[in-house]
N, C-alpha and C positions, 0 to 999 in steps of 0.2 A: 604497671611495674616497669623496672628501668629496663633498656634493649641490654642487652646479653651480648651484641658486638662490642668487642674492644676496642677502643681509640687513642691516636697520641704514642703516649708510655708505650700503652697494650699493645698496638698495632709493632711496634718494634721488639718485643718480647715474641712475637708469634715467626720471625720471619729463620730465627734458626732455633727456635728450642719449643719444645711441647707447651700449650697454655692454657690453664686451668681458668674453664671459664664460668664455671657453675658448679654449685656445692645445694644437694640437699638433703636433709640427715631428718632422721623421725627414731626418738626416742632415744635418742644418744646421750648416756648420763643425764646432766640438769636442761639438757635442748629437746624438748616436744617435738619442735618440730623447725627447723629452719631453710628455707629455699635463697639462695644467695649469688649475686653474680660479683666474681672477682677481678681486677684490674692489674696490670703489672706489677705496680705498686699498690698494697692494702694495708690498711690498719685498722684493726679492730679498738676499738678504745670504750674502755668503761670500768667501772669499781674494781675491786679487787674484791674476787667470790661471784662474780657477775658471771662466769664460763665462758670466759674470752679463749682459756687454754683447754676447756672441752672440746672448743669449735676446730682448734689445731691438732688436739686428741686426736680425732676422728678420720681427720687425714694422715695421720702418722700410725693409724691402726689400718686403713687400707693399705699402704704403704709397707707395714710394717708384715700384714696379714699376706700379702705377696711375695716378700724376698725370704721369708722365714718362714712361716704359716699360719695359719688359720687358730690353730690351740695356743701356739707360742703366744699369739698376739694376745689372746683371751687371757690367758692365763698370766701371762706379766699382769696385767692392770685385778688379778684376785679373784678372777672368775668373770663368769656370764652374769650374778649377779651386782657386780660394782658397776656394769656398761650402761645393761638396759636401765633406762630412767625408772627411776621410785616416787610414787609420794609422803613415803612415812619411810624409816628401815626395817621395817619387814612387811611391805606393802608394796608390790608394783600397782604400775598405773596401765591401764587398757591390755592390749596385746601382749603375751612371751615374745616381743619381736624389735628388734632396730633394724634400724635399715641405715645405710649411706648411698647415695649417688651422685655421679660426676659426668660435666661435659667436657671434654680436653679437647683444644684445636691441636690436630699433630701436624708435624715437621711439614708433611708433603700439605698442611692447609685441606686433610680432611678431619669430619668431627668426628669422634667417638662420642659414644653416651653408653655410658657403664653403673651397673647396680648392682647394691645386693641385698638380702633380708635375712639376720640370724636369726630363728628361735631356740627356743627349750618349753618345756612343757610346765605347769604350773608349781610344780615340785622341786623345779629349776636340778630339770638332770640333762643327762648328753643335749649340748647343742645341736643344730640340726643347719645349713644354709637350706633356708626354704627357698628361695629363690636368685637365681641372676639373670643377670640381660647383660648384653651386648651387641652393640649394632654401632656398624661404621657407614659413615655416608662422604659423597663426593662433596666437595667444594659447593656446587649445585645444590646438594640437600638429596640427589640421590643416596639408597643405600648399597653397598658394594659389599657389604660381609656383615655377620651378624648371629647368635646364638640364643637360646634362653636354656636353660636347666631348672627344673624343679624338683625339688625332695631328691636330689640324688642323679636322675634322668636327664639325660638330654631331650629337650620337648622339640626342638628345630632347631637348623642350623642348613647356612648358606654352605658351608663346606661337609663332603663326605667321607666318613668312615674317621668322623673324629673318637679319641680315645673315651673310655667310660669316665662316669663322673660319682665324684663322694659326695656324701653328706656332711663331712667334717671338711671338706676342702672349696677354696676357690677354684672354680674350675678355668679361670683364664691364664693361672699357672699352668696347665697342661695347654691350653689352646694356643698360648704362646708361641710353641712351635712351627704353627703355619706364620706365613708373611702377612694373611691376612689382619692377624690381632697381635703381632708382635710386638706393632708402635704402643698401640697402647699401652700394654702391660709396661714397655719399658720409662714410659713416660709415666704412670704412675706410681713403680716400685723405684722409681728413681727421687723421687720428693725426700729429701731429708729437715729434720727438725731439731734446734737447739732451744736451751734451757741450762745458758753457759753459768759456771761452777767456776770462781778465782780459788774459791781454793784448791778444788782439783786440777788447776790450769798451772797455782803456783808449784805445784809437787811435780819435781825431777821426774820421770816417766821413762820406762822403756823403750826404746826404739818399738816406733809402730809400722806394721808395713800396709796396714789399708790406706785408700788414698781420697778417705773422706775424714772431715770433722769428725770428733765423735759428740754425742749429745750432750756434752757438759763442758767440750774445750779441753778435756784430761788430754790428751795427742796432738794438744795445737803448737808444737816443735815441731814434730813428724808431717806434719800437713806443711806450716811453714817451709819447711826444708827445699818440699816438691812445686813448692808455686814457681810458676815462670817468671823471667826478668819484668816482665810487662807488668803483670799483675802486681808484685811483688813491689814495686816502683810506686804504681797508682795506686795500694794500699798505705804503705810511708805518706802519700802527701797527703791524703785523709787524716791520716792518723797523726800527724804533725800539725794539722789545721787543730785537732780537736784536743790533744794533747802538747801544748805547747814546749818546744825544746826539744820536741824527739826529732833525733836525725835518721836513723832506721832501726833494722830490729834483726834476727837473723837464730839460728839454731846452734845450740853450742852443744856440744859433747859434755860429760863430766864422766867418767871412767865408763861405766856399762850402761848410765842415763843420760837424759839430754833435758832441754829445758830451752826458754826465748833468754834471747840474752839483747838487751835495749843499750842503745846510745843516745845520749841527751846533752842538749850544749851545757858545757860547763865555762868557767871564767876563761879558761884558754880557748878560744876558735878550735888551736891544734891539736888538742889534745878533747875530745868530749870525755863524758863518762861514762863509764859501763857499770849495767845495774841487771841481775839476771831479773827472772819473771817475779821471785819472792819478794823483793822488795821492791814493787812493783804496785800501783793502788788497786782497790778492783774495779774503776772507771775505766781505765789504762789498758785492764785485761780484758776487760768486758767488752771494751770499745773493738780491740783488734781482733778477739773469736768473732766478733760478728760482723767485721769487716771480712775474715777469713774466710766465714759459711756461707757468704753474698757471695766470695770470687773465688773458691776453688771449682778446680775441671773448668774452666772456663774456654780453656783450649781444646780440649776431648772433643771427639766425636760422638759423645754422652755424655755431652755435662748434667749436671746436678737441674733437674727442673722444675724444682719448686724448693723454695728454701722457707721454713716457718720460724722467725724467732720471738722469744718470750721478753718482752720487755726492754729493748735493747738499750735503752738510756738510762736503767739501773744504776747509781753510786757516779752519774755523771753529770757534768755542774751545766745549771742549766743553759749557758751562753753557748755550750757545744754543740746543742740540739740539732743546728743549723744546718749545723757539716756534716752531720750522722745522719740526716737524712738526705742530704745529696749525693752521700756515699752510698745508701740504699737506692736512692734513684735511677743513680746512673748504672749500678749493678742490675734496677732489673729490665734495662732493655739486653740482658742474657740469661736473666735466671729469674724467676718469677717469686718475688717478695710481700711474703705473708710476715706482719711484726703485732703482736698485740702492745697496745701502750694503756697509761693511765697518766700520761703527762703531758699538764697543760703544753708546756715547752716544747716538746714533738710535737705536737696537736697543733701550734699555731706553725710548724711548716709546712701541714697539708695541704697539695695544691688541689682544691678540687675540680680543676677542669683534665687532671690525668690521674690522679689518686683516686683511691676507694677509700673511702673510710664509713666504716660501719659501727654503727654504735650497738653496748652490748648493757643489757640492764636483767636484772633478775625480778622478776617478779611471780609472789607465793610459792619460791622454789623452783620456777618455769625459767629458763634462759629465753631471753627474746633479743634475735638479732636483725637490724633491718639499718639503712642509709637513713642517714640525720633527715628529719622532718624539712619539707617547703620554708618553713619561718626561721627556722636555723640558715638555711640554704641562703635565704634571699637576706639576712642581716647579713652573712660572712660576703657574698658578693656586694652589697652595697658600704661595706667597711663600716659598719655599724658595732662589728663585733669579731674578734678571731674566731676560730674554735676552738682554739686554750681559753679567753677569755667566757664563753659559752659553758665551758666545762667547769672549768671553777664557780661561774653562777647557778648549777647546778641546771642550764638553762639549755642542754646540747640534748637534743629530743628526738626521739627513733618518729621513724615515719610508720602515724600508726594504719593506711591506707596499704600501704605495703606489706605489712602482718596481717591483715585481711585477705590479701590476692595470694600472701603465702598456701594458705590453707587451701585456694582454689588450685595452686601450680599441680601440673601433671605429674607423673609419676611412672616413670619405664614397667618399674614392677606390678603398680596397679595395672598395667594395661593388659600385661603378658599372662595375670593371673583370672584375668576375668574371662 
C-alpha cells in the first residue's frame, strides 16, 4: 500500500495548518469499507452515483458531529438509518455499526489518530457510540496523550480526572479542554465542505456575520467583504484567467441586502461594466465560491483546514480547467484540498507526482475507492495517455492490489476492543 508520508504539495500544507492524512470509514452509506491516504491536493474522480460525495459525507459528519453534535449530525442526514450502509431498503448489511477514522498531522508535527463506532440495535432505536480512541504521538512516533471510551465509560486515559462520558456524545468534545487533545479536535471540527448553489449565491442575502462560507455560497458577499487585500488580489487573477474580462469583484449593499457586484472590460478601458451576481453565469459563480472556500481565514491563526468541494468545474468551459486547478494548487499549500470531479478536463491537469487522485467506482451497490491501477500509472508517465483521456476510454482503473490490503489495514478501534 502507498506510504502515508506526504511529499511535495503535502509537505507544504503540513508546515502551518493541520493535515489530513488518512481516511478510513466502514459501513458508511454505499462505502463498505475504505482505507485511504490523502495528499494536499486530492481528487476523487468517478461516475456520478459512484459515492465520490459519500466519501466527503463522512468527513463533514465528523466535522459536523463535533462543532454541533452527535444527534444534529445523525439527524440532518434522516436518521441512523440513511448512514449505516444497506444492501436492499429494508435490509442492513453485517453489523448496527459505522465507524470513521483519521490520522491528522498537527501544527506542532505530532500525529493524532482518532475513531469512532456508532451503533443501534437491530430495530434501529437510540444510537449508542460504541467506541472511541484517541492517541497522540510525538514526531518520533512516541505516544504523549491518549484516551478510549466504550459504551459510555472512560476505559483509559493518559490524563486524570477527565470528565464522564455519554453514549450519545463524542467525547473528544469535552476532552477538548485539556492542551493535550485540543489540536486535534480543532483541526478536525475546523474542516468545512461545499456543494456551491448559483442560485442561492445569485439571491441578495442578508448581511452575515459568521466568517466562513456557507455550504452552498448563499453568504458569499459577507465572506467576500472580509477577505484580505492579499487574498482578495490573488483570487481576481484566477478568476480573470478563467473568466475572461473580469477586472474584480467586491460586495455591494442594496438597502438591508447585499450581493457580489462584478466588473468586466467593456468597449471603453475607462469605464468597465458593472454586472451584480444575478446576471452573472453559474460558471462565473461557481468558479469564485470555490476560489472563495480554498482562501478564506487564510490569515487566522485558525484557518479553515480542510476544505472538501463537490465538483468544482460545474457549467465551466472546459479550456478553464487549467487555471481552476492551479488556483486549487496553489491554495493547498494553506488549506488542504479535497474536490471530487467526473471531468475528463480537470483530470487531465492532475499532476501525479504531488496530487492524489483517487478513483471512485460502484460496484453491486458497494462504493470502492483506491489510487488508479500500475497500467493507468505507467501509460499517464510514459504520455501514452492523459487521465481525462483514460476516463473517457472508460480505461482509468482502481488499483485492485490496494482493495485487497484495504481489508487487511488496522483499525484503532479493533485494537482498543479486543
Amino acid at each position: 500500500m502507498d506510504s502515508l508520508k506526504p511529499s511535495g504539495e503535502a509537505q507544504s500544507a503540513l508546515e502551518n495548518a493541520p493535515f489530513l492524512r488518512r481516511v478510513s470509514l466502514r459501513n458508511y452509506k454505499s462505502i463498505e469499507r475504505a482505507d485511504v491516504s490523502l495528499s494536499a491536493l486530492t481528487v476523487l474522480v468517478g461516475k456520478n452515483g459512484s459515492g465520490k460525495s459519500n466519501f466527503l459525507d463522512a468527513l463533514r459528519f465528523l466535522s459536523e458531529s463535533l462543532r454541533t453534535s452527535l444527534d444534529h449530525a445523525i439527524r440532518s442526514r434522516g436518521g441512523f438509518q440513511e448512514i449505516k450502509r444497506r444492501l436492499r431498503a429494508a435490509r442492513w448489511v453485517g453489523d448496527f455499526r459505522f465507524s470513521i477514522e483519521v490520522e491528522v498531522v498537527l501544527p506542532n508535527e505530532q500525529v493524532a489518530k482518532y475513531g469512532f463506532g456508532i451503533s443501534t440495535d437491530p430495530e434501529g432505536g437510540a444510537f449508542r457510540v460504541r467506541s472511541e480512541v484517541l492517541s497522540v504521538h510525538s514526531p518520533t512516533g512516541s505516544p504523549t496523550a491518549y484516551y478510549s471510551v466504550n459504551s459510555g465509560k472512560v476505559a483509559k486515559s493518559s490524563v486524570g480526572k477527565l470528565p464522564p462520558a455519554f453514549e450519545d456524545r463524542l467525547y473528544l468534545v469535552n476532552a477538548s479542554g485539556f492542551p493535550e487533545f485540543r489540536p486535534c479536535y480543532e483541526a478536525l471540527s475546523s474542516m468545512s465542505f461545499y456543494d456551491l448553489n448559483p442560485v442561492s449565491m445569485r439571491s441578495p442575502q442578508p448581511p452575515n456575520t459568521g466568517d466562513l462560507l456557507q455550504e452552498d455560497g448563499s453568504n458569499l458577499a459577507s465572506i467576500v467583504a472580509r477577505l484580505k487585500p492579499e487574498a482578495a488580489k490573488r483570487i481576481t487573477q484566477y478568476l480573470s484567467a478563467i473568466v475572461p474580462g473580469i477586472i474584480d469583484f467586491g460586495k455591494v449593499s442594496l438597502g438591508p441586502l447585499e450581493t457580489v457586484l462584478f466588473r468586466q472590460q467593456g468597449e471603453d478601458s475607462s469605464h468597465p461594466l458593472e454586472f451584480f451576481a444575478w446576471s452573472m453565469s453559474d460558471g462565473t459563480l461557481r468558479t469564485l465560491g470555490a476560489l472563495v472556500a480554498a482562501n478564506q481565514r487564510t490569515d487566522r491563526d485558525s484557518p479553515v483546514s480542510l476544505v472538501g468541494i463537490e465538483e468544482p468545474e460545474t457549467a465551466l468551459h472546459p479550456a478553464a480547467a487549467g487555471a481552476l486547478m492551479d488556483a486549487l494548487r496553489e491554495a493547498s499549500s494553506h488549506t488542504q484540498i479535497v474536490a471530487t470531479s467526473h471531468s475528463p478536463d480537470l483530470l487531465d491537469q492532475v499532476d501525479l507526482g504531488t496530487d492524489r487522485l483517487l478513483a471512485v467506482v460502484s460496484e453491486k451497490g458497494k462504493t470502492l475507492i483506491a489510487p488508479i491501477d500500475e497500467a493507468s500509472r505507467e501509460a499517464i508517465r510514459r504520455h501514452l495517455y492523459t487521465p481525462g483521456e483514460l476516463l473517457r476510454l472508460n480505461q482509468l482503473e482502481l488499483d485492485r492490489k490496494y482493495l485487497r490490503e484495504q481489508a487487511q489495514a488496522d483499525s484503532i478501534l479493533d485494537e482498543d476492543e479486543a
